[in-house]
C-alpha positions as CSV (number, residue, x, y, z in Angstrom):
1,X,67.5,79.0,140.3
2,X,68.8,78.3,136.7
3,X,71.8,79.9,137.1
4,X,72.9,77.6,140.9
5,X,71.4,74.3,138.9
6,X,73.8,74.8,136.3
7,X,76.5,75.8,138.7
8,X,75.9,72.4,140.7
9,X,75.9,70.4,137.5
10,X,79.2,72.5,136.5
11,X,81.1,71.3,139.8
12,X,79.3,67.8,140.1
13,X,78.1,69.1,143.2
14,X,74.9,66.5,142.6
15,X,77.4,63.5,142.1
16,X,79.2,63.2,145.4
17,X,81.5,60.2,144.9
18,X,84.0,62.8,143.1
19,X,84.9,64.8,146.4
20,X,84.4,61.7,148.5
21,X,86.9,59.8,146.3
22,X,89.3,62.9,147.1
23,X,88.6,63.1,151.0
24,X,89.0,59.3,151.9
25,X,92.3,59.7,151.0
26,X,92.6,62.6,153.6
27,X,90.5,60.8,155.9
28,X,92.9,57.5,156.3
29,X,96.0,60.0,156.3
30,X,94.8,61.8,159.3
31,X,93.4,58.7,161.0
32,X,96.4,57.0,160.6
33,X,98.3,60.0,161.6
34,X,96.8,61.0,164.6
35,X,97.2,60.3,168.2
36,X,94.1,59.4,169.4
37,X,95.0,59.2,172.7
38,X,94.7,63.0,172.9
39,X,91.5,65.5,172.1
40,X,89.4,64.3,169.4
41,X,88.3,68.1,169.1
42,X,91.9,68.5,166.6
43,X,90.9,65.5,164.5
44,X,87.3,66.5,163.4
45,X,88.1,70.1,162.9
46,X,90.4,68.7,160.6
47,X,88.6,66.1,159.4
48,X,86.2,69.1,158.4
49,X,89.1,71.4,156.7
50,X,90.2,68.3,154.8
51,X,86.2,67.4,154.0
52,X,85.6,71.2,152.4
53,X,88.9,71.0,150.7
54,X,88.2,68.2,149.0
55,X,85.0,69.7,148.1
56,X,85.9,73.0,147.0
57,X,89.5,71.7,145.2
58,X,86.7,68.7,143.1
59,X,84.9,71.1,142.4
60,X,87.4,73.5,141.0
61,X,88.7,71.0,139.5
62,X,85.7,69.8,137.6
63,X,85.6,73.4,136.0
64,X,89.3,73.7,134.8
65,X,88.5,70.0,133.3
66,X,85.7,71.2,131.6
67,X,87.1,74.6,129.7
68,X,90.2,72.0,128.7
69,X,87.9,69.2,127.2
70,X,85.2,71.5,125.6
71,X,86.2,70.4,122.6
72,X,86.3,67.1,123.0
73,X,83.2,66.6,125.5
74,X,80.9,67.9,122.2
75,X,81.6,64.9,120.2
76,X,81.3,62.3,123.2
77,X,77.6,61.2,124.0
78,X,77.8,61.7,127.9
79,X,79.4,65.2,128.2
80,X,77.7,67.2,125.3
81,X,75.4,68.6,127.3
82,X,77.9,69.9,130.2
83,X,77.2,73.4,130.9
84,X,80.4,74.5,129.2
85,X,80.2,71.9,126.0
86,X,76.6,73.3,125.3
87,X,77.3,76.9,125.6
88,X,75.2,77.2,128.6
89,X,78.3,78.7,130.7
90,X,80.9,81.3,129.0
91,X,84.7,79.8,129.9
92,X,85.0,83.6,131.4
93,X,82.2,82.8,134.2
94,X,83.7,79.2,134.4
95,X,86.6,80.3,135.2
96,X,85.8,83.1,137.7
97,X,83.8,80.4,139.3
98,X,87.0,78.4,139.8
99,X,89.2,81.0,140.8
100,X,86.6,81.5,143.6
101,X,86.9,78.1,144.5
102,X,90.6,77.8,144.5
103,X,90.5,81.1,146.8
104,X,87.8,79.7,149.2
105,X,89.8,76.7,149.3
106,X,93.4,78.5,150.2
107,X,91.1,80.0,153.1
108,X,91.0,76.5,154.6
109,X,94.4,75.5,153.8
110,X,96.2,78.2,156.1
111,X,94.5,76.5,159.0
112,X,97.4,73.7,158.8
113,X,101.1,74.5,159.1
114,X,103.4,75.9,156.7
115,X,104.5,72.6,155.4
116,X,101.5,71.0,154.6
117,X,100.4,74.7,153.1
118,X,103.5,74.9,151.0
119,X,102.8,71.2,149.8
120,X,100.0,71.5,148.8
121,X,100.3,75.0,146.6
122,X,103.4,72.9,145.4
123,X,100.8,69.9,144.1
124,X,98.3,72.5,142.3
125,X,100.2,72.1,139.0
126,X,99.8,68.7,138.6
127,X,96.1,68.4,140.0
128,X,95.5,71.4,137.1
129,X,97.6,70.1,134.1
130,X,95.9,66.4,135.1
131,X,92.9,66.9,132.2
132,X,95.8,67.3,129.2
133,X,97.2,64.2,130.1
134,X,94.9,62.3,128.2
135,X,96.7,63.9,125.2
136,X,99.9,62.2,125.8
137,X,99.7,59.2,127.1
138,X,97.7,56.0,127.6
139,X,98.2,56.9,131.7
140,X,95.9,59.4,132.2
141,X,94.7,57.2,135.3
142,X,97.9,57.1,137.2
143,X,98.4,61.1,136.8
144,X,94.7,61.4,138.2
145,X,96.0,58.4,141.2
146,X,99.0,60.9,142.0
147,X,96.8,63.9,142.4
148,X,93.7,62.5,144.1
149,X,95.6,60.5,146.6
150,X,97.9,63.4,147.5
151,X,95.6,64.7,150.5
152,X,96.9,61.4,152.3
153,X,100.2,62.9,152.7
154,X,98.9,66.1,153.3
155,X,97.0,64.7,156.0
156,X,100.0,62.8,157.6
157,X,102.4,65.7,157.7
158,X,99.3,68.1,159.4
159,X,99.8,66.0,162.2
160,X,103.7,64.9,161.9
161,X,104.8,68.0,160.2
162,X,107.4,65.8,158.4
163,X,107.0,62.2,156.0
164,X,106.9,58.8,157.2
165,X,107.5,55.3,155.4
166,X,103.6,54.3,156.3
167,X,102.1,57.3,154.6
168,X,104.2,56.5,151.7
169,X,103.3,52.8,151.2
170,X,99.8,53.7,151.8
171,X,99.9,56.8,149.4
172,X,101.2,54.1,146.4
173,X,98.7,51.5,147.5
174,X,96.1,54.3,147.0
175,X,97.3,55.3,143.3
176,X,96.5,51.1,142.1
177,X,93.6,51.7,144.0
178,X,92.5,55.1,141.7
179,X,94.0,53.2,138.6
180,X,91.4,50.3,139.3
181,X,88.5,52.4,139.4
182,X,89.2,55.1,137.0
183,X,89.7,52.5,134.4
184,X,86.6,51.0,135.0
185,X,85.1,53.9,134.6
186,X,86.8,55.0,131.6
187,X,85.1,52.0,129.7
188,X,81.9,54.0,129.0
189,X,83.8,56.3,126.7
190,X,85.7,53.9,124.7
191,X,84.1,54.3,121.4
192,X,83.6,58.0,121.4
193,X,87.5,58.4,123.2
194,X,89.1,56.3,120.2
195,X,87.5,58.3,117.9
196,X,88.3,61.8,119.1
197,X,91.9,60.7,119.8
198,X,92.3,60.6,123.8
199,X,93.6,58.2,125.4
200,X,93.3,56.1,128.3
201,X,94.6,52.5,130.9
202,X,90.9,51.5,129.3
203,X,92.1,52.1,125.8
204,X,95.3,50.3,126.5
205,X,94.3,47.5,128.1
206,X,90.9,47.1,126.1
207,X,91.7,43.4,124.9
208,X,92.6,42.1,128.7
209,X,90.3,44.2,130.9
210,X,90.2,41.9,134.0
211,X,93.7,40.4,134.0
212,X,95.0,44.2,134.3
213,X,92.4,45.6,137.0
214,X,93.4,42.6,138.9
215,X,97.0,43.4,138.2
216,X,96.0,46.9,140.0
217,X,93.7,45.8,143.0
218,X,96.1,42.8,143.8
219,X,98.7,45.8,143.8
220,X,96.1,47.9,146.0
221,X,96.0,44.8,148.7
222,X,99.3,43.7,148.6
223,X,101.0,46.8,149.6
224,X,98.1,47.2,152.4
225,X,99.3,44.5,153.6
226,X,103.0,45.5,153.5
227,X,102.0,48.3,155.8
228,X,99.7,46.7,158.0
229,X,103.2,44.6,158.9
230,X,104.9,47.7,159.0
231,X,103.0,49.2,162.0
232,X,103.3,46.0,163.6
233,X,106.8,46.2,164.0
């Protein structure tokens, strides 16, 4: 019972906004995408590949985010007592747990067609490398934006099998979207981020906080709108 409690607290599994902030993304692609004048039984079996997906690829992710930022979630008062950060979990079982993941997760990805499969092993870099981002650069936000949102166009070509311009205009509306919230929530580690020496849009844009999240949800709804027009012509 220890052992599965720390598991779930290792993947987030008892904090499901994380996966649900990576399936809406899928959801709106395949809703957008799909034909509804035809069975709903397609759309729902997908909407269930996409939904464990986004669970099992969180989850993974969580882990590989974790034996990155060991270090770092030690000296920060809300991660010290991660699994990993407090020695609870060796970064050998950590990462056996996520290469089960990752493998569970191909298993539901060769139910779509080649392209979408090929597209997404193609993303996997980026969704990996995203935790070292906040190494280089005051964007860590946008990187996380580009790899959350990326089941959207996943989603779209499942059903197309090719890109479109709405998919694409509604993939960039979702990255403001992710820079909005992410920075928000990047706030609570100010102090303890500064001193450790990551960065962060909440670092950058300590002094104007408001002017710049409206900057990104003004983004968000303006090109919603562009795309609402565009399916109306």
């Amino acid at each position: 019972m220890e052992n599965l409690k720390l598991f779930i607290q290792l993947t987030r599994l008892d904090k499901p906004i994380g996966y649900m902030l990576l399936f809406w993304p899928c959801l709106w692609g395949l809703t957008i995408a799909y034909n509804f004048e035809d069975s709903l039984n397609k759309y729902f079996f997908y909407l269930f590949l996409f939904f464990m997906g986004s669970v099992l690829m969180r989850s993974a992710g969580c882990i590989v985010n974790d034996i990155v930022d060991r270090n770092f979630d030690k000296k920060v008062e809300r991660t010290k007592n991660r699994p990993i950060a407090s020695g609870k979990i060796s970064v050998f079982l950590a990462s056996l747990y996520a290469l089960i993941l990752c493998i569970l997760a191909f298993i539901v990805l060769i139910n779509f067609n080649s392209l979408t499969i090929l597209l997404a092993i193609l993303s996997m870099p980026l969704a990996f490398t995203y935790p070292l981002m906040k190494r280089f650069t005051y964007w860590p936000q946008l990187f996380l934006g580009i790899t959350f949102n990326y089941g959207l166009i996943l989603a779209w070509i499942s059903i197309h099998e090719s890109i479109g311009l709405a998919p694409i205009l509604f993939y960039f509306g979702a990255i403001f979207w992710t820079l909005g919230y992410d920075t928000i929530y990047g706030y609570q580690d100010i102090k303890d981020d500064e001193i450790i020496g990551v960065k962060s849009t909440s670092i950058k844009f300590k002094e104007n906080p408001k002017r710049v999240l409206y900057l990104f949800y003004f983004m968000t709804f303006f090109i919603s709108c562009r795309l609402r027009i565009f399916n109306e012509i």
